[in-house]
DOTI-286842 format. One line per field, with one value per residue (C-alpha): x, y, z. Coordinates in steps of 0.02 Angstrom, whole numbers, plus 50000, padded with zeros to 5 digits. Layout:
% residues N
east = c(X_...);
north = c(Y_...);
up = c(Z_...);
//
This chain:
% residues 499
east = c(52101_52149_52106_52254_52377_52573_52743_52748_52550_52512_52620_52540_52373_52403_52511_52373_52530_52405_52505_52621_52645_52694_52782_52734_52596_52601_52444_52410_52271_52240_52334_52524_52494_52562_52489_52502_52365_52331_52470_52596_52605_52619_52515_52576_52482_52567_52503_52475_52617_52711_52590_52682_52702_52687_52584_52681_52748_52927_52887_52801_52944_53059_52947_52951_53127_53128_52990_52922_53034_53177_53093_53188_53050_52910_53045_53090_52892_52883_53013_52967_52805_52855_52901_53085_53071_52983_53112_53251_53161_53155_53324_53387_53288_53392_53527_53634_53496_53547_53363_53401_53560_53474_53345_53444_53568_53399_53328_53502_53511_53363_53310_53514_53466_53572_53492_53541_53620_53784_53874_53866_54042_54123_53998_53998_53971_53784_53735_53621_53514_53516_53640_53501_53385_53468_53614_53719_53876_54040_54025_54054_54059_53964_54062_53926_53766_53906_53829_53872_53813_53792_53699_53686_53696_53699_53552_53573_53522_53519_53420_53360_53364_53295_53403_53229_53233_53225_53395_53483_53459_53526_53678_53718_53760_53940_53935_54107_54147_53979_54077_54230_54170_54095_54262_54340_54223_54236_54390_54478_54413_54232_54228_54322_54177_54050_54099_54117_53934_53860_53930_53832_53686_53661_53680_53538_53440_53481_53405_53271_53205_53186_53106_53274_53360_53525_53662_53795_53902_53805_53823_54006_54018_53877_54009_54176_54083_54027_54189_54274_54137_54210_54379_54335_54357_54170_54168_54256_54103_53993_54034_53919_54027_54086_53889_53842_53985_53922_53742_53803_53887_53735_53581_53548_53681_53513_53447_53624_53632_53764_53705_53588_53426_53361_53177_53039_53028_52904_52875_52697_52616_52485_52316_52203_52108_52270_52252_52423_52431_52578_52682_52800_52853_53036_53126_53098_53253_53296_53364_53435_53597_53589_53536_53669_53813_53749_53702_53902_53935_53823_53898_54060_54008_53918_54093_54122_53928_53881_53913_53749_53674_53769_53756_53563_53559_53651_53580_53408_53470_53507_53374_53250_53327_53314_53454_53430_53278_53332_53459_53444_53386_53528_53628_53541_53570_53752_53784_53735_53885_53999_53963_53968_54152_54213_54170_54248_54092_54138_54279_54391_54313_54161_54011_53813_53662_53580_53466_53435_53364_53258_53204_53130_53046_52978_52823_52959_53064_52913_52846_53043_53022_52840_52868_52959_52869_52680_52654_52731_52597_52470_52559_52613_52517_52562_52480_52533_52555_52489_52630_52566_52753_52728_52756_52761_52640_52695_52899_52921_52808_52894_53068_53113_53031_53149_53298_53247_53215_53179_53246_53222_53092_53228_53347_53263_53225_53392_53440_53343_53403_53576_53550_53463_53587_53722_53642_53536_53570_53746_53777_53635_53744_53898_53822_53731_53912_54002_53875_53863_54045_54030_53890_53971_54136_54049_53914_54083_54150_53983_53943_54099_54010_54036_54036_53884_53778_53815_53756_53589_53561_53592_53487_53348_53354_53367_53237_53099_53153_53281_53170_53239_53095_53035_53011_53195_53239_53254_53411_53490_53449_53603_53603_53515_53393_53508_53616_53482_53422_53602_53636_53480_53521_53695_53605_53464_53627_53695_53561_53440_53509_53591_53779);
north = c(56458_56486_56365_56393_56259_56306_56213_56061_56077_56060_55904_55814_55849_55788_55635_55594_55587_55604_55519_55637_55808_55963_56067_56216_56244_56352_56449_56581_56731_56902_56957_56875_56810_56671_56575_56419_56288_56115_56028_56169_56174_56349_56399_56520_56636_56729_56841_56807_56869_56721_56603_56485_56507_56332_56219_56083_55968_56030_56185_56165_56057_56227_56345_56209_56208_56397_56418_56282_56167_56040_55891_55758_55604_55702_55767_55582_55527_55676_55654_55459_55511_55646_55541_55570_55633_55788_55832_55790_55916_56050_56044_56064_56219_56302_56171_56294_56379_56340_56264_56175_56094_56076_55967_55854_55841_55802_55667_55558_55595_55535_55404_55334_55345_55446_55549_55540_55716_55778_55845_56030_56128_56229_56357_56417_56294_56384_56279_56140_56188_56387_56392_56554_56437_56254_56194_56128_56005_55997_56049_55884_55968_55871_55919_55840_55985_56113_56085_56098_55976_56040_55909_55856_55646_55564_55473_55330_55431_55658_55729_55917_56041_56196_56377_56407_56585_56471_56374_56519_56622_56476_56449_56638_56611_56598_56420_56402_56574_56511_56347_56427_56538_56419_56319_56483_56514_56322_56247_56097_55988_56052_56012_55858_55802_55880_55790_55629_55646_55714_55564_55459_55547_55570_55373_55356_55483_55384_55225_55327_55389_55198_55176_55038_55029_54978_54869_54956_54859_54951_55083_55065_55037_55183_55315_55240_55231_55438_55477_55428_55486_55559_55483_55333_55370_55419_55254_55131_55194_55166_54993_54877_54776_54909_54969_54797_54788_54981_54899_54749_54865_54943_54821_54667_54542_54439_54559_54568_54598_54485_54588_54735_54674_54537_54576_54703_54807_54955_55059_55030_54991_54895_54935_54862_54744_54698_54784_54873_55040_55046_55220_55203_55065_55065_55060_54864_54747_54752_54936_54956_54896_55030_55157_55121_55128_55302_55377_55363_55437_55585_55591_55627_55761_55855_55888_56063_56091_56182_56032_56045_56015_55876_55760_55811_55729_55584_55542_55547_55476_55327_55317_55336_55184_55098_54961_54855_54762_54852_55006_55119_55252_55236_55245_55383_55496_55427_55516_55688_55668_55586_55726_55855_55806_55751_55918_56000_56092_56070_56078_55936_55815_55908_55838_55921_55857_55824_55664_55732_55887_55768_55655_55811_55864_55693_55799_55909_55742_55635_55782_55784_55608_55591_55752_55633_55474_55548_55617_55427_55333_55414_55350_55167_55012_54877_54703_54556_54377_54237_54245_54407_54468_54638_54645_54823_54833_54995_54979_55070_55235_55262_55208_55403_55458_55350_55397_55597_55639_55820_55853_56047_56002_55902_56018_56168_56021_55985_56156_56200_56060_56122_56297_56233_56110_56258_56406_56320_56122_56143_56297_56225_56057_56145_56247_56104_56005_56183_56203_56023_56028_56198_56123_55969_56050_56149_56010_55916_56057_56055_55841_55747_55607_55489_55548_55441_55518_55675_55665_55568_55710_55849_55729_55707_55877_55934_55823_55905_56081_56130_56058_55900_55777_55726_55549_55534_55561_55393_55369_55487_55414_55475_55664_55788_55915_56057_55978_55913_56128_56181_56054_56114_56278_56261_56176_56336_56457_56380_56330_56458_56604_56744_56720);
up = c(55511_55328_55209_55097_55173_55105_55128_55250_55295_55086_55089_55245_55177_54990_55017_55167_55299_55456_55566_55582_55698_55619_55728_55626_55491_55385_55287_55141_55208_55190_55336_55452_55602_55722_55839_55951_55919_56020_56031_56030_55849_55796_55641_55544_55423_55261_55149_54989_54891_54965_54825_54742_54570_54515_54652_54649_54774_54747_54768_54945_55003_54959_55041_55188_55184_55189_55308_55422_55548_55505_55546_55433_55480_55391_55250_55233_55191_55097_54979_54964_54909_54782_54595_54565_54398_54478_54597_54451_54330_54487_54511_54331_54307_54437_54461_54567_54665_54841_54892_54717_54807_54968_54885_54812_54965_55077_54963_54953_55132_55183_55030_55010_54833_54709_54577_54400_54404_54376_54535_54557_54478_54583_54699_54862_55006_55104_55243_55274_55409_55483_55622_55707_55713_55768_55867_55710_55745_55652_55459_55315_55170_55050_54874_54753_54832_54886_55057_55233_55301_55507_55567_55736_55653_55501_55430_55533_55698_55705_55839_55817_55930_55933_55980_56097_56188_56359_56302_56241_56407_56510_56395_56410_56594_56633_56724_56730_56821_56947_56965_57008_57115_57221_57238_57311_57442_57520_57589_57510_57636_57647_57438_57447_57590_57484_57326_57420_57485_57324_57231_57354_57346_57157_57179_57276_57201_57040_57110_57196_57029_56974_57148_57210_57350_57292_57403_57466_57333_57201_57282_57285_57103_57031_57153_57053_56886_56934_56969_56808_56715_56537_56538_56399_56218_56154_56032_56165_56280_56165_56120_56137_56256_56357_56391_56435_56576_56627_56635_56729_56862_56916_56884_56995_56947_56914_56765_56688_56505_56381_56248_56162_56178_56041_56073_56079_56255_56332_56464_56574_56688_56766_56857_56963_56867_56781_56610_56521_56506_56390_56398_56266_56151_56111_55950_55874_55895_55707_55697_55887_55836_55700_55814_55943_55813_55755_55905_55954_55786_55828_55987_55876_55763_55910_55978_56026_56033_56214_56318_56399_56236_56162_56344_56327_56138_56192_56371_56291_56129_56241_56348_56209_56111_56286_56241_56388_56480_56651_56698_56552_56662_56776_56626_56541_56692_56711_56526_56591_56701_56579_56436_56548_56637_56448_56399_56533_56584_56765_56863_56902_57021_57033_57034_57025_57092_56931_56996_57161_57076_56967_57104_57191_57044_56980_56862_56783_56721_56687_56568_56473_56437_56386_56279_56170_56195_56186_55996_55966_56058_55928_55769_55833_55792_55878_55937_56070_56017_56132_56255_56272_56190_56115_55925_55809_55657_55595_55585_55429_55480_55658_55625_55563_55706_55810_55699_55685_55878_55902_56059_56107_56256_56339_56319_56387_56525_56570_56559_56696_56804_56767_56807_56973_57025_56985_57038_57213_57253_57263_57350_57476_57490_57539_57644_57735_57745_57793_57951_57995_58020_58122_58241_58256_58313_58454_58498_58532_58638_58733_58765_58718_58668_58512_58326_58304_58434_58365_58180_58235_58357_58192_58082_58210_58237_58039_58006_58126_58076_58206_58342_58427_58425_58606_58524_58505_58693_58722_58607_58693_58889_58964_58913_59046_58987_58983_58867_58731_58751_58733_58575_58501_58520_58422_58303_58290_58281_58155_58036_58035_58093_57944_57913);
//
C-alpha cells in the first residue's frame, strides 16, 4: 500500500478521525490502480502528477470532493476540524471556482454556520453532488454558492445512495410493461383472488419475519392498512400522530405507543448464560424527533426519484431511526408498499410479495440491515446504568452517522427482492391460484364433496409434493381408494405436468 495518503484518507489520518469508515481511500504511487481492501473499502492509487500543490487541509477536502465518496458524516468532522480562517482564505483565492463554491456550500450545510463572505454574483448554477455517480432528488438552488443543491435530504436527515452497476441493471428493466403483462394473461377473477390472498400472505409473512403469530383481527387490520397503502399525503403519514395510530393497528394493543419513544432502545439478544449481545443501538431519544421530521422532508424532495429507490431511503430511513419500542419492522416493510403504490410503480390494486420473498430469504435481509448497523457497532460507546437501562457515551460522534445513512447496500437489497417478487413470486402465486382453481373444478366433477374437503386434500397433497400422504387417510374415512388415486392424479396433471 502507498504511503502517500491524498484527499479523505489525508484528513482521517491528520485530524486522528479513526472511528470512522472510508468508503474509498485514496493514495499517491508510481503507478493507478484500484482495489477492494477489508471491509469493502476500495483503495485507490494515483500517480503522482495528481500532488497537491499546497498540502493543506483544504486542499485534500477538494481533491476529496473531486475524488473519493460523498459521505457528509466524515465531511462534517472534517470541516469541524479544519480552522475557518483556512477554508475562508481558500475560497477567496478562487472565490468562483466551483469546488471554491462547493466548499463553502458544504461547510454551512453541514456546520449551520455562515462564513463571513460575500455571496457569489451572478455564475452558473454546477451541481452539488454528480448526478453519474448518485441518485440526486429535486434541485434547491442555493443563490448565495450558485449551487444545486440535489440532495436526497437536508441536513437534518440525507441518505446517499450509490448509481451501483447492480442497481442500475435492475432499474433498466421495464417493470411496468412486466406488471402489465402479467395482468393480461390472468382473468379478473384469478387477480382479484390472487390479490386478496397475497395481501394475506405478505401479512403473515410480515409477522413471520418478527417471528408473531398475529390474531385474525390484526390480521384484518395489516390487509386494510396494505390495501390503502400510498393514498395519505407524505407529511400527514408522517406525522407523529398518524404513525402512532399505524403502530397501534398492528402491535399488541398491550405494547401500544402514545408517542415517539422518550428513551434509549436496541436491537439484541440474549444467550444462554444470560449475557447481551447487543446488535444495534438506535439513534438516542434527544434527536429522534429531529430525525422523524426530516426524514418526511426527504421523503419530499426524493419525489420523482425511481420509486424503488426513494421507498428504499425511507423504509430503512424509518426502520433505522426505530421510532417505537415494538412494530417498526412491520412498519418499515409496510413503506415498501406505500412508496411503491404512491409512486405508481405498480398497477392499481396490485400487490407483490415483498415480505414473503424476505421471509424465505431471512440471510439476504439480515445482511441489508446489519450492512447499516455493523460499521456503527465499532464507533459507539455506550454503558448501562443500574436498572440495567442503556445510555450512549458517544452522541456527538455517531449522530452524523445516524443523520448521513449511506444506503446503496439496501438498495441493491431491495432491488433484488423487487425484481424477484416481479419477475418469480408473483407469476408463481398466480399460477398456484390459476391451477388450484382448475383442480378444484374437476376434483368437484370427480367426488362432489364439500369445498373444505377439497382444499385440505390439494394442501395435503401440495404439501408432500403431489403425493397424498397415507397419514392423512383418516380425514378423509369415507372416500374409496380409487377416488383418493383419481384426486391425486388431477392434482399430478395439473401441477406438475408442462402447460
Amino acid at each position: 500500500m502507498p504511503d502517500k495518503s491524498i484527499g479523505s484518507s489525508w484528513l482521517k489520518q491528520n485530524y486522528q478521525l479513526s472511528y470512522f469508515k472510508l468508503s474509498h481511500e485514496s493514495y499517491l504511487g508510481s503507478r493507478s490502480k484500484a482495489e477492494v481492501i477489508q471491509g469493502g473499502t476500495i483503495a485507490e492509487t494515483f500517480q503522482m502528477n495528481y500532488a497537491l500543490k499546497k498540502d493543506n487541509p483544504v486542499s485534500h477536502f477538494e481533491f476529496a470532493l473531486k475524488y473519493d465518496d460523498v459521505q457528509m458524516n466524515f465531511f462534517q468532522a472534517v470541516l469541524k476540524s479544519i480552522p475557518v480562517k483556512e477554508i475562508v482564505e481558500f475560497i477567496k483565492s478562487q472565490p468562483n471556482f466551483k469546488y471554491s463554491r462547493k466548499i463553502g456550500f458544504w461547510y454551512e450545510f453541514l456546520i449551520k454556520e455562515r462564513l463571513p463572505i460575500e455571496d457569489r454574483p451572478a455564475i452558473n448554477y454546477v451541481d452539488l453532488i454528480d448526478s453519474k455517480r448518485y441518485f440526486t432528488g429535486i434541485n434547491i438552488k442555493n443563490s448565495r454558492w450558485r449551487i444545486n443543491n440535489n440532495l436526497l435530504g437536508e441536513v437534518g436527515f440525507c441518505p446517499t445512495i450509490k448509481r451501483t452497476e447492480a442497481i442500475l441493471k435492475i432499474l433498466a428493466l421495464d417493470f411496468s410493461e412486466t406488471l402489465n403483462e402479467i395482468s393480461k394473461n390472468y382473468s379478473p377473477e384469478t387477480l382479484k383472488r390472487a390479490n386478496n390472498y397475497l395481501y394475506r400472505k405478505e401479512t403473515r409473512s410480515s409477522y413471520q419475519i418478527e417471528k408473531e403469530e398475529p390474531s385474525p383481527e390484526r390480521v384484518e387490520r395489516f390487509v386494510s392498512l396494505l390495501s390503502n397503502a400510498g393514498k395519505k399525503d407524505v407529511e400527514e403519514l408522517f406525522s407523529e400522530e398518524s404513525l402512532v395510530l399505524l403502530q397501534n393497528q398492528i402491535v399488541d394493543t398491550r405494547f401500544a405507543a402514545t408517542s415517539f419513544r422518550d428513551f434509549q432502545n436496541y436491537i439484541g439478544q440474549t444467550t444462554w448464560n444470560y449475557d447481551e449481545i447487543i446488535h444495534y443501538v438506535c439513534p438516542p431519544p434527544e434527536i429522534l424527533s429531529d430525525l422523524m421530521k426530516e426524514l418526511s422532508n426527504s421523503a419530499i424532495k426524493m419525489e420523482g426519484v425511481n420509486p424503488i429507490v426513494r421507498a428504499t431511503a425511507i423504509a430503512f430511513g424509518f426502520v433505522f431511526i426505530h421510532p417505537f419500542e415494538d412494530g417498526n419492522g412491520r412498519i418499515h416493510r409496510f413503506l415498501i408498499h406505500d412508496f411503491l403504490s404512491r409512486d405508481n410503480f405498480l398497477p392499481s390494486g396490485m400487490i407483490i410479495p415483498v415480505s414473503a420473498h424476505m421471509v424465505n430469504n431471512m440471510k439476504e435481509y439480515d445482511d441489508a440491515l446489519e450492512a447499516y448497523s455493523k460499521p456503527l457497532m465499532y464507533i459507539i460507546r455506550y454503558t448501562k446504568n443500574e436498572e440495567q437501562e442503556l445510555l450512549v457515551l458517544s452522541t456527538p460522534e455517531v449522530e452524523g452517522y445516524y443523520r448521513f445513512p449511506d444506503l446503496t447496500a439496501q438498495t441493491e437489497y431491495l432491488c433484488k427482492v423487487i425484481e424477484t417478487a416481479v419477475s418469480h413470486d408473483l407469476p408463481n402465486e398466480l399460477n398456484f391460484l390459476q391451477n388450484y382453481d382448475e383442480a378444484k373444478g374437476l376434483m368437484k366433477q370427480r367426488v362432489d364433496m364439500p369445498d373444505k374437503l377439497i382444499d385440505l386434500f390439494i394442501r395435503f397433497t401440495h404439501q408432500n409434493n403431489g403425493i397424498f400422504p397415507k397419514r392423512r387417510r383418516t380425514v378423509f374415512q369415507i372416500l374409496k381408494d380409487d377416488e383418493i388415486e383419481a384426486l391425486q392424479s388431477i392434482f399430478q396433471d395439473i401441477f406438475t405436468s408442462e402447460k
